[in-house]
N, C-alpha and C positions, 0 to 999 in steps of 0.2 A: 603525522597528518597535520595538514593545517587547521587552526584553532578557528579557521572563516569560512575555508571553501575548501572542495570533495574533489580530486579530479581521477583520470581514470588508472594511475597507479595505486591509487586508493583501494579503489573496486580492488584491484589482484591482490594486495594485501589483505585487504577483507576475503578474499576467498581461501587463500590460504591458514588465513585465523579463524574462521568460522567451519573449516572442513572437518574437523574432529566431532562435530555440535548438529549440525545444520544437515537436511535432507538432501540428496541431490531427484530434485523432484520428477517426473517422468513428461515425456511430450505426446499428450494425446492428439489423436485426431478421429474423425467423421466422415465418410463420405454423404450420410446423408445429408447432415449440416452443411458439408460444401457446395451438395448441392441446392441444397435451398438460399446460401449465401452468394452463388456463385462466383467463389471463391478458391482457393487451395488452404483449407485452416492450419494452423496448429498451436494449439493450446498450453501454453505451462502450466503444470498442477500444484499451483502455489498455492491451494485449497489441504492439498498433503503434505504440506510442509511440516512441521512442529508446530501446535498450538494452532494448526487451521489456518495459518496465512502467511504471507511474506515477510510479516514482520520479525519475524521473529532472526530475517539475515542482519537485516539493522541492528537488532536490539544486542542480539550473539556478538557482533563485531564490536561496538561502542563499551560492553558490558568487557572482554575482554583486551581490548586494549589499556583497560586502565593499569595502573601502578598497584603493587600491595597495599602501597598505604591510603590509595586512592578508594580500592573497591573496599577497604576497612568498613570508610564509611557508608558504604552504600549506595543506593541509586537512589532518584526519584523522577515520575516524569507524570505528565496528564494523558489520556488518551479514552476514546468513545469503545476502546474493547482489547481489539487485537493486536496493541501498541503494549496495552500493559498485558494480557496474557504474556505476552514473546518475551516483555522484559525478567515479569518476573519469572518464569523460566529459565533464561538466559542467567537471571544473578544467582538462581536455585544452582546452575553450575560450576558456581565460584562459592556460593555457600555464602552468600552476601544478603544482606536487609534489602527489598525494596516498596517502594511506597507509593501509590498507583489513585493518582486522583482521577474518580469518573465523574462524569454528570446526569442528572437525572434523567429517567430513560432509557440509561445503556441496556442491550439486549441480555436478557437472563441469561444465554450459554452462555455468554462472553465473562460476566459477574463470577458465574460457577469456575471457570475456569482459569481464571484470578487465583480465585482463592484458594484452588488446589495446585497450584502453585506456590502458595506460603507470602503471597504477598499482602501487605497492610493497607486495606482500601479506604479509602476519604474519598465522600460526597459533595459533590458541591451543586449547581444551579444547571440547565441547560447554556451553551453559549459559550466561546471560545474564548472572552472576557473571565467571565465567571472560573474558568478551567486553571488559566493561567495566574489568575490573580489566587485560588486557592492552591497550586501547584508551588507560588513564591513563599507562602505561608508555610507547608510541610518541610521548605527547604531551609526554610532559614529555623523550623525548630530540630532537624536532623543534624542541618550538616552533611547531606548527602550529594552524590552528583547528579543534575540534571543530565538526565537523555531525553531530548528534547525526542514527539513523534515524528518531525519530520524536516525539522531545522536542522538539527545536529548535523555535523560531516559524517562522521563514523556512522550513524543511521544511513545517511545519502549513500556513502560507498559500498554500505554492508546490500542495501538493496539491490543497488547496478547488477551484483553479482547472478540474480535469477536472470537479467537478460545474455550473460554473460553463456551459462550454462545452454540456455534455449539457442541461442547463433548456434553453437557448439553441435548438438543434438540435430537440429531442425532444417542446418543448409544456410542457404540464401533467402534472405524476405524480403518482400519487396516494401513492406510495412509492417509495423508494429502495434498495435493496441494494448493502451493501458487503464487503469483507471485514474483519475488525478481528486485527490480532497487537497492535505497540505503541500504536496507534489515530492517527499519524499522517491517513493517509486519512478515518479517521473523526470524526478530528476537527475537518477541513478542511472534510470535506464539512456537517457539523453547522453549522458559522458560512454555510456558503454558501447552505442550507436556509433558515436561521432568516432570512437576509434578501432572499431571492429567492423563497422559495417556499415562506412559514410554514406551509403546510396540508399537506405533505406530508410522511408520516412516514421514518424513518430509522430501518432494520433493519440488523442487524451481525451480519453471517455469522460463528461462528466455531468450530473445531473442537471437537469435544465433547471428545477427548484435550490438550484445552490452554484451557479454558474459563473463564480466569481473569475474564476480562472479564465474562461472566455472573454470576460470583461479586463481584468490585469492587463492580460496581453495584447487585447485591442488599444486600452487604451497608452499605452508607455508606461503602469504604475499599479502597483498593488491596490485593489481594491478591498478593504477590510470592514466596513461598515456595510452588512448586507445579516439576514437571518435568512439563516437554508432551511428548505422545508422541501424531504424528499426524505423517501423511505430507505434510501443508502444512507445508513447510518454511518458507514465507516468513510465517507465521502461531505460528511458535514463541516471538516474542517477548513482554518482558512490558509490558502497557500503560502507558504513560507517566505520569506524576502532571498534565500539561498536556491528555494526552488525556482523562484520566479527568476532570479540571472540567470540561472544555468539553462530554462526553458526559453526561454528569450532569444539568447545568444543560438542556441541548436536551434532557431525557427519550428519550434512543434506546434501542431495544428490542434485545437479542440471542436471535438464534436459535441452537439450536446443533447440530451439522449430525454424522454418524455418517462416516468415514473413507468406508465404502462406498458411501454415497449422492453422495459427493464426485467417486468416481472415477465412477459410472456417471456424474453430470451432465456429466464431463469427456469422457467419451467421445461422448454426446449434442452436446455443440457442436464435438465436433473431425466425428463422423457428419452431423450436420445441417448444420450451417454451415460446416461446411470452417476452423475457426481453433481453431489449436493456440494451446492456453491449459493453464498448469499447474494442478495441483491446487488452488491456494490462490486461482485466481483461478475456479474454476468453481464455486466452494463458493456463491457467491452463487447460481447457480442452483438448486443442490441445496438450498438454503435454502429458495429458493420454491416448489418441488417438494416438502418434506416440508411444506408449511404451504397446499397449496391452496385452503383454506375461507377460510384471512386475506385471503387476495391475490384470490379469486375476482374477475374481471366489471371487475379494476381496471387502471388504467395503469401496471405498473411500472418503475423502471428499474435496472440494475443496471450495476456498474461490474467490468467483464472486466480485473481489474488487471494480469496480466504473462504472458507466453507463453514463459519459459525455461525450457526442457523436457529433460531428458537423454534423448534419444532412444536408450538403450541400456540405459535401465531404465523403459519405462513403467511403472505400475503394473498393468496390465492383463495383464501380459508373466506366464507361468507362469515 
């Protein structure tokens, strides 16, 4: 792979290295939701993945391609949860060190579930500044290899692969919904679009409190100087310079979604569908739900990315 950009031989190499590891997750659907969306749904349950989210196709693939001598030394990467969950997982495979910088705040499931994984956590400050400048630190006193959340290639191509599986399962879409923080996901799923399934457009759920993405691509250039304040934690990140060409070039649309509309959609698929899914994974729906005239009468499908939930602060909770 290349050492700069992810394209969509990538993805099939990622799916074949990550098939040993990795869940092939199930395609839900709803009539009643479709009716209320009016829509045709169907869901990927990247909330059943490994470790509760998608990330864990990135982390699987980037964690496995390395060299013997390479995964010796280890991984290390920053992420708000389910970046490092997946990774240290992933390197628990290889029986490798990894080293998992959070920021203050991260959700307690997510923390728990780090750690039973065997990986070495460092704190550092809220802020994507604060993430990366203590992520340079851990690296340079390991030694280890960066897996970047959502820059890395091997991340981008390991992700494409859930959209890969969902064409496969699901038919023809006429659209896609995903969520976008650092646009990993979104970026993957964009290469996996443009060669499996050119006609179908690609929307990017993203919180109106951290809307940087909308602004990137509005304006021709990465926007990086903003604080996100939105209860999608796993959507606080800032878009990648890797995401942002590859979303560019595929013309992908973002919508962008009110905190509250987030939470009722969230409550709708845990009510209707029985699956606990965190806020930053239900935002897809609520996407679709504030935009029914786009989506009217069509096939969509949407990518349910992780279900780690602190069940001790829903957001619904007085």
């Amino acid at each position: 792979m290349s050492a700069a950009v992810a394209n969509f031989d990538d993805i099939l190499a990622a799916a074949a290295r990550i098939a040993p590891h990795a869940h092939v997750t199930p395609v839900l659907r709803s009539g009643g939701l479709d009716a209320i969306a009016g829509c045709t749904l169907a869901f990927k349950g990247e909330h059943l993945q490994r470790t509760g989210a998608f990330k864990f196709r990135g982390a699987c693939n980037a964690v496995w391609r390395l060299s013997d001598a390479e995964a010796a030394r280890g991984v290390v990467t920053h992420s708000s949860g389910n970046h490092g969950a997946a990774l240290a997982l992933a390197a628990r495979t290889r029986d490798m060190a990894c080293h998992v910088v959070l920021p203050a705040g991260t959700v307690r499931a997510k923390l728990a579930a780090i750690a039973s994984h065997g990986a070495v956590m460092h704190r550092c400050a809220p802020g994507i500044t604060a993430r990366e400048a203590a992520c340079a630190e851990v690296l340079a006193a390991t030694g280890g290899n960066l897996v970047h959340p959502y820059a890395d290639p091997a991340v981008i191509a390991g992700q494409g692969t859930a959209a890969l599986e969902l064409l496969a399962a699901a038919g023809p879409l006429d659209a896609l919904v995903v969520p976008v923080g650092g646009g990993g996901l979104a970026a993957g799923t964009a290469l996996a679009l443009a060669a499996c399934a050119p006609d179908c457009r690609l929307y990017l759920a993203e919180p109106a409190g951290a809307a940087e993405t909308r602004d990137s691509l509005a304006r021709g250039e990465r926007v990086t100087d903003f604080t996100p304040d939105t209860l999608c934690d796993g959507l606080r990140g800032t878009l990648g310079q890797p995401g942002f060409d590859i979303l560019r070039a595929h013309g992908a649309e973002v919508l962008v979604v009110d905190d509250a509309d987030t939470v009722a959609a969230m409550r709708l698929l845990w009510q209707r569908m029985k699956q606990v899914v965190e806020p930053s994974s239900a935002i897809v729906l609520a996407a679709v739900l504030g935009n029914r005239e786009r989506f009217a009468g069509q096939r969509v499908g949407l990518v349910l990315s992780g279900g780690n939930v602190d069940l001790d602060a829903l957001p619904w909770a007085a």
